[in-house]
N, C-alpha and C positions, 0 to 999 in steps of 0.2 A: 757318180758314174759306176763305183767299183755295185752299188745297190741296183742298179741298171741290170748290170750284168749276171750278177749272180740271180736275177728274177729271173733273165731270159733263160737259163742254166736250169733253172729249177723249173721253170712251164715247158722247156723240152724235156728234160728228164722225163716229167709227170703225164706227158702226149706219146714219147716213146712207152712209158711204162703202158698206158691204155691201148695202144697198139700191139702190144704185147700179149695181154690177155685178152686181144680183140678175139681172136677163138674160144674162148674158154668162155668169154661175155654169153658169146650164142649158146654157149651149154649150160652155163647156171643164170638162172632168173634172179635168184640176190643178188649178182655180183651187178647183172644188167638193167636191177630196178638201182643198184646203189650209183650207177653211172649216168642214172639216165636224171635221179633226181639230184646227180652234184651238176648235171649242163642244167636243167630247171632253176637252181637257185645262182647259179651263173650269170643268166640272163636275167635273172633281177637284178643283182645287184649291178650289170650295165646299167640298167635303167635306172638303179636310184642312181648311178655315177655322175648319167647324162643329164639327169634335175641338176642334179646341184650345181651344176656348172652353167643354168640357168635361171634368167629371174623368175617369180611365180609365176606370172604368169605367162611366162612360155610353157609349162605342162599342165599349168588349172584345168578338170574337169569344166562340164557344164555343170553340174551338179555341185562340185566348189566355189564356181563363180556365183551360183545364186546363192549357197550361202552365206557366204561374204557381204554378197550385193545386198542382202534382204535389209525390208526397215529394222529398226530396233525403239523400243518402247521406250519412255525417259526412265525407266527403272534399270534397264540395262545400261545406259547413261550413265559413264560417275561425272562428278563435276571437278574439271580439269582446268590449273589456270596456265595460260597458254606464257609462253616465255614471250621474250622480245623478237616480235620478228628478225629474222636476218635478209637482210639487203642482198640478194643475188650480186656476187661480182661481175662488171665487163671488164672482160682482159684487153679490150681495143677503147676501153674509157683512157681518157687524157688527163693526169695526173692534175690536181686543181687545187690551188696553195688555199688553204683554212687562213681565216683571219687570225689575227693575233689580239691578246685583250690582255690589261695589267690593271691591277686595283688601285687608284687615287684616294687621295683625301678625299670625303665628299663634301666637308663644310669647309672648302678652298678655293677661294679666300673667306673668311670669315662672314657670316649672313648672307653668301650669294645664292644657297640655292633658291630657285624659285620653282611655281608647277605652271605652265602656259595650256593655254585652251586651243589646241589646232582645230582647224575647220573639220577634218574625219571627225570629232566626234558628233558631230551634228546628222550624221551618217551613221557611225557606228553604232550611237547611243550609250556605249561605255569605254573607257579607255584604262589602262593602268601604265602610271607614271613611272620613272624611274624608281627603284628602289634605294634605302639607304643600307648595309652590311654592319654589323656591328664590330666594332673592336677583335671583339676575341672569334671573328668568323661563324657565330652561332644562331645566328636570328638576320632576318630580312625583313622589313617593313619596307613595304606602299602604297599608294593612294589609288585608290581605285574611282573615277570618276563616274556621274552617272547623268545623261541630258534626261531633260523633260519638253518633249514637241511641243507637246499643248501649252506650255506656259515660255517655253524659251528659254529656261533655266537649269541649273546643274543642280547635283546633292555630291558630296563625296564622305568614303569610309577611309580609315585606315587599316589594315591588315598586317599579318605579322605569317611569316613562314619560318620556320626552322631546320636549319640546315642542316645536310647529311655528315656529320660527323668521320665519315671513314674517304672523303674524295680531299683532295687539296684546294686552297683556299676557291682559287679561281674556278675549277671542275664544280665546287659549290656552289657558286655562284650561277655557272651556265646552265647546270641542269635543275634548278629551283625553279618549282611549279605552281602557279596558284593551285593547283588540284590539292596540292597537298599543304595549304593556308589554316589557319584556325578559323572553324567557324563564324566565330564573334569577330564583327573588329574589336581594335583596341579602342580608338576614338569614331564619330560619327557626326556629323552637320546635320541639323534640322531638312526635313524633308518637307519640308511645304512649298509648295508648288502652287499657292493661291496668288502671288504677286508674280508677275510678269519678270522676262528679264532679269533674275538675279541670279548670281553663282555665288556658291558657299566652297572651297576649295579649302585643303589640310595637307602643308609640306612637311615634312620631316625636317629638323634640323640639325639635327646632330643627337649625340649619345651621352652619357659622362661615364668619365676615366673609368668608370667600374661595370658602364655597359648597361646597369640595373635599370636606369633612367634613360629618356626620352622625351625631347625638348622641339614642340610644335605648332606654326604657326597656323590659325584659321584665318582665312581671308574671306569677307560677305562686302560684294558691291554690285554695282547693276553695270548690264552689259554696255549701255549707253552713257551712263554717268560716271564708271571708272568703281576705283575700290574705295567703301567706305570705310572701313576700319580692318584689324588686324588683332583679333585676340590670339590669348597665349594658351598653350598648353601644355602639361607634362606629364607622363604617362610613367606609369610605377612597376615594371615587371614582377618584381616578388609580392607585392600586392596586387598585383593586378589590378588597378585603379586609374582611372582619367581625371586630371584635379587640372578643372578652366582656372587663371588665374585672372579675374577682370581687376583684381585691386591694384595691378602696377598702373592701369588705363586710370582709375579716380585717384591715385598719386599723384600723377603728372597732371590731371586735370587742377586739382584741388589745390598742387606748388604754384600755377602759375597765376591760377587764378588770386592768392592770398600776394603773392608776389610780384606782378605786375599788371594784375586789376584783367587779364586776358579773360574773354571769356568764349570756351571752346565752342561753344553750340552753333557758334556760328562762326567757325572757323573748320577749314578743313585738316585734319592732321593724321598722324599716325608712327606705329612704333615699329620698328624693324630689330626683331630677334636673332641676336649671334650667335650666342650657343651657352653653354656651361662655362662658368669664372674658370679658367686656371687653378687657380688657388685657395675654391672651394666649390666644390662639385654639386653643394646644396644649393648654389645661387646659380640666375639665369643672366645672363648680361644683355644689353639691349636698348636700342640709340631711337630716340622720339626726334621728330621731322613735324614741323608746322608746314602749310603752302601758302603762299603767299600770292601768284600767278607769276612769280618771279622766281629766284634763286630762293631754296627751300631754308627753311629757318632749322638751326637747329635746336632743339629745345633741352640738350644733355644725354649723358651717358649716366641710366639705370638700371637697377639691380633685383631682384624679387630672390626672394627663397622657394622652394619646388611647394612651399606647403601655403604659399600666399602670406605667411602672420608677415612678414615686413619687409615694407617697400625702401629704395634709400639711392638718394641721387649719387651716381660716382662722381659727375665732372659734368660742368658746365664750357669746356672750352675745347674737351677734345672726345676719343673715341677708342684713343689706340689704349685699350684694357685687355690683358689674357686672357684670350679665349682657348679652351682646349679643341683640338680639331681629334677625334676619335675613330668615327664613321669613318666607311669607304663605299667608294662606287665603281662600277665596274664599265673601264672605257678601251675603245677597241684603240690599238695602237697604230699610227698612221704608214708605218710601211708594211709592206709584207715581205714573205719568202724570197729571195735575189731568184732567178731565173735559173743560176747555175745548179742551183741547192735543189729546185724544182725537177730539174731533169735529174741530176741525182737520185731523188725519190724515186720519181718515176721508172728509170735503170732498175732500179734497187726492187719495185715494187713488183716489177715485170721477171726478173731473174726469180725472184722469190714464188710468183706463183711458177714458172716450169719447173723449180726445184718439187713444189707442192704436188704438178701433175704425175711428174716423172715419181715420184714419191709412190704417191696414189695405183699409178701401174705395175708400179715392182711388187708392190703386196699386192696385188690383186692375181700376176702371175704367179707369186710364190704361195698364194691359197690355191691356186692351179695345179700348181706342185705338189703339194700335200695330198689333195685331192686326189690324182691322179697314184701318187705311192700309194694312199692306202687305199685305193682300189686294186691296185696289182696284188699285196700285197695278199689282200684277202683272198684275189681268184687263186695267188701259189696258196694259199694257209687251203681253200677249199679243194683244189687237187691233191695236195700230202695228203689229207685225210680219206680222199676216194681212194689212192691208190694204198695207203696201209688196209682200210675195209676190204679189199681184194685181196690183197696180200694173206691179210686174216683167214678170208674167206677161203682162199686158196690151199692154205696149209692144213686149217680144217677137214676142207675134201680130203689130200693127201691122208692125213691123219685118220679119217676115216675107212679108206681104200684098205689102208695098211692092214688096218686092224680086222676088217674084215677077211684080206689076204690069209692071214696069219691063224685064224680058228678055219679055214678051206684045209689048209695043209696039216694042223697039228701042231704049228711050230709054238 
């Protein structure tokens, strides 16, 4: 206010003072070119005052605007990576509660995961299954499936992705991308698509205690006949390696057969893979099932090493052996936000952007502000200066008069 005042104090003074030597203007041409180019640069600086207080183009020439508007060659082009778009807010949008998701055991209960074949992919022509999370939150593997029309049959890979290190476990989980998968799978199924009807399908089974390893089951059956068998596999991260284990499959062929004269070729059977021993992270644990067309036979609880050299029956009467459960999966939780909490947000969200607008308009008035001082400030700085060159000017003539006075008379 008190800055108000003393401007308006000083641009009277400074219009009285030019009022003043408004006679003496008409008698000296300096004083009246020095007056005439401080109102000239005057009205400029209105006009820049009046820009700036608008956007570009409210004062673009035509001549500005074409060239602005003109093409540009790709050399004047830098290449620029564009950020993540942002989502325009609605302020009359209805508050709308996010699900909610919490990491599980993924091999829980022990050997249940499975990979199922929905009707979309027959549509789709590829699908990607559930993934498995590792232990320590660092890697994600899944199975990415693949149909074949012409023959009626699947191929599938496995994949690995590597998690963002700097988001929390979950935030890792939801925004992992096949985009950003390793090229290679880790494992692969035969892709032949000469027999009709068959699927080749690879589940993930779990991890061991140190993460390094990965414990996988291959499935090959025909779509009409069911599954024929179920090899094993286990996948080596610091070697990077795929190591099929078929010898636990001529184990259990080879025990029964010396053992009770069985003979598998013509019988239908199969192994179902748990996960890693408990109590030693090199062995895979893993229960063999004869069919009978009746209640399934059990054929025992077996064991293999990750490297195949030795196969070894644990138990012919039961099943319940340590298995480490490691992996996790990522499942949504079945309730959501209470209503009360909802509108809460909502209140909260709504308060927060008029806090934002009214934010937004107070600086925008108080570059107003600014703007406007120091335009005054410049028109008083450019009248002092007109009226001391008068001033000057003035005392000069005097000075001159004098002097000349004074050689007239002798004095």
């Amino acid at each position: 206010m008190f800055e108000a005042l003393a401007g308006m104090f000083m641009a009277m003074k400074v219009n009285f003072c030019q009022m003043k030597y408004h006679m003496f203007k008409r008698q000296d041409r300096v004083v009246a070119e020095t007056i005439y180019l401080n109102e000239v640069d005057k009205v400029d600086e209105k006009e820049k005052y009046e820009k700036s207080r608008l956007p570009e183009s409210g004062y673009m020439t035509v001549a500005e605007y074409e060239e602005k508007s003109r093409g540009k060659s790709k050399k004047e082009i830098s290449a620029k990576i564009l950020d993540k778009a942002e989502m325009p807010e609605d302020k009359n949008m209805v508050y709308i509660p996010q699900k909610k998701f919490k990491l599980v055991k993924y091999n829980d209960p022990v050997g249940s995961p499975e990979l199922t074949l929905p009707r979309k992919l027959n549509f789709d022509r590829q699908i990607n299954a559930q993934g498995i999370i590792s232990g320590d939150y660092t890697k994600l593997v899944y199975p990415a499936v693949y149909y074949y029309a012409q023959s009626d049959c699947t191929s599938c890979d496995l994949f690995l992705i590597n998690l963002d290190s700097s988001l929390s476990n979950i935030e890792k989980v939801k925004k992992a991308n096949i985009v950003n998968k390793e090229p290679d799978p880790l494992i692969s199924t035969s892709k032949d698509i000469d027999t009709k009807f068959i699927f080749r399908t690879l589940t993930p089974i779990d991890f061991s205690s140190d993460n390094t390893k990965l414990v996988v089951k291959e499935k090959v059956g025909h779509r009409h006949d069911g599954i024929w068998k179920t090899d094993l596999w286990v996948y080596d991260f610091e070697k990077k390696e795929a190591r099929k284990l078929p010898q636990i499959r001529e184990a259990i062929v080879n025990y029964w057969a010396l053992s009770g004269g069985v003979d598998f070729d013509e019988k239908r059977w199969d192994i179902y893979p748990m996960g890693f021993d408990a109590n030693d992270e090199n062995r895979v644990i893993l229960c063999a099932y004869a069919y009978t067309g009746d209640i399934p036979k059990f054929l025992g609880t077996w064991s293999i090493d990750i490297y195949g050299e030795n196969s070894r029956l644990e138990s012919l009467t039961g099943s319940s052996f340590p298995v480490s459960t490691v992996g996790y999966r990522l499942e949504q939780e079945a309730d959501v936000m209470p209503v009360s909490e909802v509108e809460f947000e909502a209140r909260q969200a709504k308060e927060l952007e008029k806090a934002k607008e009214k934010e937004a308009k107070d600086a925008e008035n108080f570059e107003k502000q600014v703007k406007r001082l120091e335009y005054q400030r410049k028109i008083q700085q450019m009248d002092m200066d007109t009226m001391i060159k008068i001033r000057e000017r003035k005392q000069y003539i005097k000075d001159s008069y004098k002097k000349s006075s004074d050689g007239l008379t002798g004095n």
